[in-house]
C-alpha positions in Angstrom: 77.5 27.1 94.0 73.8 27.7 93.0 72.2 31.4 93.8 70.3 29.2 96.9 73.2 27.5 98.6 75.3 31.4 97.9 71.9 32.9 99.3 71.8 30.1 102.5 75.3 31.0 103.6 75.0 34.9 103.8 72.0 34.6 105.6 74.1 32.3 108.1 76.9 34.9 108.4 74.5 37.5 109.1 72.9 36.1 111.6 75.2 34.2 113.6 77.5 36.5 116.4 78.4 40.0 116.1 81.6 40.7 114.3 83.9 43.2 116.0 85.6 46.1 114.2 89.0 44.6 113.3 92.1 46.4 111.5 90.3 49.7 109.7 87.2 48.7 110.3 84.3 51.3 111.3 80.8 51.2 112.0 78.8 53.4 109.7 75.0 54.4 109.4 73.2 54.0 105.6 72.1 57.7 105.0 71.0 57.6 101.2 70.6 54.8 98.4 72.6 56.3 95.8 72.0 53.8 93.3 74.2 50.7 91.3 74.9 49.2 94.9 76.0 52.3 96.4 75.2 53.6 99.6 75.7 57.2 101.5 77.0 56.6 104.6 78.4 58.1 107.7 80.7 56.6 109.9 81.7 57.4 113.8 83.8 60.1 113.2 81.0 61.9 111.0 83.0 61.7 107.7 79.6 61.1 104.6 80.8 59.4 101.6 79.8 56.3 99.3 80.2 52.8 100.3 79.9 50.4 98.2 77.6 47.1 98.3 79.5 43.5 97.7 78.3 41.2 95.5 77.3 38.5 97.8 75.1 40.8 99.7 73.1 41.9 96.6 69.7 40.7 96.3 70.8 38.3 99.5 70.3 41.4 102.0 68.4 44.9 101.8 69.6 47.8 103.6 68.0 51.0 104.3 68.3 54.6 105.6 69.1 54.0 109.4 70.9 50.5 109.2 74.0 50.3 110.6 77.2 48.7 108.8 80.4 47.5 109.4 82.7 49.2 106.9 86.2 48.2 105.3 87.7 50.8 103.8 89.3 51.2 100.4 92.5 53.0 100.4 92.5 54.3 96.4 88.5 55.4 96.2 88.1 58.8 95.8 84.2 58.7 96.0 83.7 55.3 97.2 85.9 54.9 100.0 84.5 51.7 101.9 83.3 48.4 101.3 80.5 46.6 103.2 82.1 43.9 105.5 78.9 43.0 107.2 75.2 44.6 107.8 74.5 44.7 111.2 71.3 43.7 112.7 69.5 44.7 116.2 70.6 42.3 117.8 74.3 42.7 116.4 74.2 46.5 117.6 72.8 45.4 121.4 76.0 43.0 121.5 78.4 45.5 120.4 76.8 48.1 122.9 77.3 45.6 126.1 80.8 44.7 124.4 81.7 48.7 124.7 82.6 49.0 120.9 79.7 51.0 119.7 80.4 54.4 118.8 79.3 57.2 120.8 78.2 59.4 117.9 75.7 56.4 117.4 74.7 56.2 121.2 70.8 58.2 120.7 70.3 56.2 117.4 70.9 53.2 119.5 68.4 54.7 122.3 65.4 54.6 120.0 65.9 51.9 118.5 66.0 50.0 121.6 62.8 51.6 123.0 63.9 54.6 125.3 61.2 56.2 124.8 62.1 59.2 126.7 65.7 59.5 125.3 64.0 59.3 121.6 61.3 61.8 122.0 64.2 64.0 123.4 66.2 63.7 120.4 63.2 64.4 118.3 62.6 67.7 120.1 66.1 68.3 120.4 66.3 67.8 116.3 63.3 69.8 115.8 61.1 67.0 114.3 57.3 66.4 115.7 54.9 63.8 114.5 54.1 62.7 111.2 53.2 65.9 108.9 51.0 63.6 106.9 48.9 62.9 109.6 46.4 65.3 111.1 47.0 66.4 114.8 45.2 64.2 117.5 42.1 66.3 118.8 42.8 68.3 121.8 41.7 66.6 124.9 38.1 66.5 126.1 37.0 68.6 129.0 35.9 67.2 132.7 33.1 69.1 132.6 29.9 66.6 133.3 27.4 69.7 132.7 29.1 69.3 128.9 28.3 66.3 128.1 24.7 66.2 129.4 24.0 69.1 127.4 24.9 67.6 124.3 22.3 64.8 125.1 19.6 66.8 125.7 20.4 68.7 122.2 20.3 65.3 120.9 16.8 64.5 122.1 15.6 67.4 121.2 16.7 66.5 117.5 14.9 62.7 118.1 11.4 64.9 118.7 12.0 66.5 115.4 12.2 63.4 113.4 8.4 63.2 113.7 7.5 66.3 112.5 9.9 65.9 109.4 7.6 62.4 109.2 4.6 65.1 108.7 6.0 67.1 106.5 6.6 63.9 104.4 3.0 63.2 104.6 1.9 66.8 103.8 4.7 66.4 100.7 2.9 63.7 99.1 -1.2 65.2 99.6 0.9 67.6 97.1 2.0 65.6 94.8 -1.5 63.9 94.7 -2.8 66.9 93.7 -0.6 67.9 91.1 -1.3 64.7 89.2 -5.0 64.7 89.9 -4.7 68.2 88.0 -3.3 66.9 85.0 
C-alpha cells in the first residue's frame, strides 16, 4: 500500500465516529513531546508517563500539548506504558461528553475548549495564570470626564498656532545662512 492510500485511511479512521474506551482503554491528555514518537501524558486518574506514537499515525497525524488521546496500555513497559489507539478530535470529545464517558478530571479542559468562557477564565484564576506575559497590559480605561477631552483639544490648537512661528524662525534661519556665505 503506497504512503497516500496508508495516509487516506487514517485520515478516514480519525475522522469518522468517536471510539469508545473499550477493555483497558483510557483517555489521556498530551502533556510534553518527548521526542522519537513519544509523548508525556496523563490519563484520568492523574498517573504522567510516556505513551508511545504508532507507526501509522506518524507523519499521518500531529499531536500537541493539550490533545486528548485514547490510550491502550502496555502491560511490560516500565517507562512507556501505553500505546496510542486513536487521537481524539473536538468533535470526538463533544460526543464522548454527551455519551457520559468523558472523564471528570478532564471536565474544565473540556469547558474551554468548548467556549465557556466564564468556566475558562475561572480556571485560569483559579490556576493562577493571567494573560499573555509577552504582551503588554491593555491601557487602563479612559475616563467620562468631557471637560478631559476638550482640554486636550484646545492644547492641540494651541500647538497648530505655533507651527507658524516655527515657519518664521525657518525664515529668520536662512537670512543667517545668507549671511554667512555672503561673508566668505
Amino acid at each position: 500500500m503506497s504512503s497516500k492510500t496508508k495516509r487516506k485511511y487514517v485520515y478516514q479512521e480519525h475522522l469518522g465516529a468517536a471510539p469508545t474506551p473499550s477493555g483497558g482503554q483510557t483517555i489521556g491528555r498530551v502533556l510534553q513531546a518527548r521526542g522519537n514518537n513519544l509523548h508525556q501524558v496523563e490519563d484520568a486518574a492523574g498517573h504522567v508517563y510516556l505513551a508511545s506514537m504508532p507507526p501509522k499515525f506518524r507523519r499521518n497525524i500531529w499531536v500537541r500539548r493539550g490533545t486528548f488521546l485514547l490510550l491502550e496500555p502496555i502491560a511490560e513497559g516500565d517507562k512507556v506504558r501505553a500505546e496510542v489507539a486513536h487521537v481524539l478530535s473536538r468533535e470526538h470529545v463533544t460526543e464522548l461528553r454527551h455519551a457520559g464517558v468523558w472523564p471528570a478530571r478532564f471536565a474544565e479542559r473540556e469547558a474551554a475548549a468548548t467556549g465557556d468562557v466564564a468556566a475558562a477564565t475561572e480556571d485560569m484564576e483559579r490556576l493562577g495564570l493571567g494573560g499573555n506575559p509577552n504582551r503588554p497590559p491593555p491601557p487602563p480605561p479612559e475616563s467620562d470626564d468631557s471637560d478631559d477631552s476638550d482640554d486636550s483639544n484646545d492644547s492641540n490648537d494651541s500647538n497648530d498656532s505655533d507651527g507658524s512661528d516655527d515657519a518664521e524662525s525657518e525664515s529668520d534661519g536662512d537670512a543667517d545662512r545668507s549671511s554667512s556665505e555672503s561673508g566668505s
